[in-house]
N, C-alpha and C positions, 0 to 999 in steps of 0.2 A: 504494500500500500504506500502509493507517495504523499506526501504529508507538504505543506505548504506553509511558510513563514509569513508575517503579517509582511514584509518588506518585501514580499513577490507581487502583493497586492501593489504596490506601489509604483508610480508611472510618474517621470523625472521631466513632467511638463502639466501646464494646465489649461492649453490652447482648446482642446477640444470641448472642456466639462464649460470655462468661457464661451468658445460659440453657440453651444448650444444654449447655454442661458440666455445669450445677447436672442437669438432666434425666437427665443419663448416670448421674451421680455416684449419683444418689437410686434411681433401677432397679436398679445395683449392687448396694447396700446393702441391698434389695429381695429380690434373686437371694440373694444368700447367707443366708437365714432357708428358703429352701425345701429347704434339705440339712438345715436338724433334724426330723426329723422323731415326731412320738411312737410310742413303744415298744409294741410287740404283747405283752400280759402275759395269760398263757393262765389264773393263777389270782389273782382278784382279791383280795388281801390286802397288807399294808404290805412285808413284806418281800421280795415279787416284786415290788410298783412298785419301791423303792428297788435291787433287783438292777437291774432295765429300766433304769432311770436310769445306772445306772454304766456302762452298754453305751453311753449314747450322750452323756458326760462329754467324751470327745476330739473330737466333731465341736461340743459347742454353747462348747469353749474354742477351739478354732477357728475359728467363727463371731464369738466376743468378740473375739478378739485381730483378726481380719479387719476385721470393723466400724469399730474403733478406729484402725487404719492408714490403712483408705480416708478415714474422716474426719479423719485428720492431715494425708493428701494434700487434699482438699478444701479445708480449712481455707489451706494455704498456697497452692494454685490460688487463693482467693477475695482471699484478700490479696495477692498480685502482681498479682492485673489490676486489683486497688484503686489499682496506680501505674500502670496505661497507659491513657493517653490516646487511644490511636487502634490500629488493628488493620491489619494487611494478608495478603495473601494463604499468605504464609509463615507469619504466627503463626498463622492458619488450621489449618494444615496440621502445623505441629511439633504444635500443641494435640490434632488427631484421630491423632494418633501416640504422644502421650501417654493421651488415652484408649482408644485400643486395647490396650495395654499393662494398661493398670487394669481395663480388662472380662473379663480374664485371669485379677484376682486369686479371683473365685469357684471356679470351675474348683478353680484351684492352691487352695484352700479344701478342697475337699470331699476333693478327694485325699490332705493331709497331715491333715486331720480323722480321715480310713479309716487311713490305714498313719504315722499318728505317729512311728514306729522306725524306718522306713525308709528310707534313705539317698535313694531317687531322687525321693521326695514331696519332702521337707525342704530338699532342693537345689532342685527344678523351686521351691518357696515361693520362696525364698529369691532363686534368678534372676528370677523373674517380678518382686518388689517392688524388686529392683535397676534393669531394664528400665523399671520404672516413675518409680523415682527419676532415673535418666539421661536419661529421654524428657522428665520437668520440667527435668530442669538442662540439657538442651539447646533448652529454648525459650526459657530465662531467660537462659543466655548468649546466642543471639540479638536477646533485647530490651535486652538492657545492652549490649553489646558493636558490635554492626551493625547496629543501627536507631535509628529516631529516634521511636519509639513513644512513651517516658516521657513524664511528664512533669516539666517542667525542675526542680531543685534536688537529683541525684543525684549526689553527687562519685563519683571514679574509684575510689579508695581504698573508700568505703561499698562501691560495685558489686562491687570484689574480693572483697572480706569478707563479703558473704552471700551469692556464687558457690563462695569457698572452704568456707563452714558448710555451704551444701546437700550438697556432694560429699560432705561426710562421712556420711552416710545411705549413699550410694553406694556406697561404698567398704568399708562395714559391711554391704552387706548383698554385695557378693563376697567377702568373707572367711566371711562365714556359708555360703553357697553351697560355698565350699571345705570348710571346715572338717566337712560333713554326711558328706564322704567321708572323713574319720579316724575322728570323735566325732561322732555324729546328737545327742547331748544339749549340746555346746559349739556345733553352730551354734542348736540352736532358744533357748539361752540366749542369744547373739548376738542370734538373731531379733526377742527379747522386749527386750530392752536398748536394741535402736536405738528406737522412739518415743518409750521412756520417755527416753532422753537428751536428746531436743527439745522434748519438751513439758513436763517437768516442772520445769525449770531458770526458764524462762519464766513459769509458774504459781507457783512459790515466790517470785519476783522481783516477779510483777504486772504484768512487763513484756507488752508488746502487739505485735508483730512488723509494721514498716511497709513 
C-alpha cells in the first residue's frame, strides 16, 4: 500500500486555485446585472419613465451595494494569495467553500432588492455575506495558523492582527442578521457601514493592505 505525505498534496504555485477564483468572482458580478431589468412603460412620456424608474430604485441599489461587496471580497481574496507561496489540497477546498458561499450573494441580491422591508430578505442578506466573510476567515486562519503555505517574513503578532480585523466584518455582519429581527432599517444600516469601514479608512490613508 502507498501511503502519501501531506507535502505530496502540495503544488509550488497558486496561479490556477487564482484563476479560477478571479473566473467565479467575474460570472458573479455578471449574474447580479441580470435582476435589473428595464421597466414596461405603457405611455411613453417623461413622467411614466421616471414613475418606471422609481419601481425599480430598490433592486439596481441593491445591485450597487452587491457589486461593491463582492469586489471588496475579491479585492482581499487577491491580496492574501499575493502572500502564498504554494497551495495544497485543503486550501483547495476551504477556497471552493468560500466560493460557494459568494455565489449565494446574487440570489440573497434579488431577494432583499424585491422585499427591502422585510425582515426575512434583510437577514437571509445579511447571513449569507457573514457565511461568506467566515468561509474567508476560515481559510486565512488555516494559512496563518496550520500550514506552511506563506511565504516566510510573517510574525505571529502581524498574523493575529489581520485575523483579529477580518473577524470584525464577521461579527458585523451577525449583528446585522440579528438586528433585521427588531429594526429591518438598523441592520440594513449595519449592512451598508460594514464595507465602508474597510475600505474607506485605507483609501483616506493611501494605505495598500499586504
Amino acid at each position: 500500500m502507498t501511503t502519501h505525505s501531506h507535502e505530496d498534496n502540495i503544488v509550488e504555485a497558486t496561479n490556477r486555485v487564482e484563476a479560477f477564483s478571479d473566473g467565479v468572482y467575474a460570472v458573479l458580478l455578471t449574474l447580479l446585472i441580470l435582476d435589473l431589468r428595464v421597466p414596461v412603460v405603457a405611455i411613453m412620456n417623461s413622467r411614466e419613465f421616471v414613475a418606471a424608474l422609481m419601481h425599480v430604485w430598490p433592486t439596481f441599489v441593491a445591485f450597487t451595494f452587491s457589486f461593491f461587496t463582492i469586489a471588496i471580497f475579491w479585492v482581499n481574496h487577491h491580496h492574501f494569495f499575493h502572500n502564498i507561496e504554494r497551495t495544497d489540497w485543503k486550501l483547495l477546498w476551504y477556497n471552493n467553500v468560500h466560493l460557494f458561499f459568494i455565489a449565494l450573494i446574487p440570489f440573497a441580491t434579488a431577494f432583499i432588492g424585491k422585499y427591502y422591508t422585510s425582515v426575512v430578505p434583510v437577514a437571509l442578506y445579511a447571513i449569507v455575506l457573514m457565511f461568506g466573510g467566515l468561509s474567508m476567515m476560515l481559510m486565512i486562519r488555516y494559512v496563518l495558523f496550520h500550514s506552511n503555505l506563506l511565504y516566510s517574513g510573517f510574525s505571529e503578532s502581524k498574523k493575529k492582527s489581520e485575523f483579529k480585523r477580518g473577524m470584525i466584518g464577521v461579527y458585523l455582519y451577525v449583528v446585522a442578521a440579528a438586528a433585521a429581527f427588531v429594526q429591518v432599517y438598523i441592520a440594513i444600516a449595519i449592512l451598508v457601514a460594514t464595507p465602508i469601514l474597510f475600505v474607506v479608512p485605507g483609501l483616506l490613508s493611501g494605505e495598500e493592505r499586504k
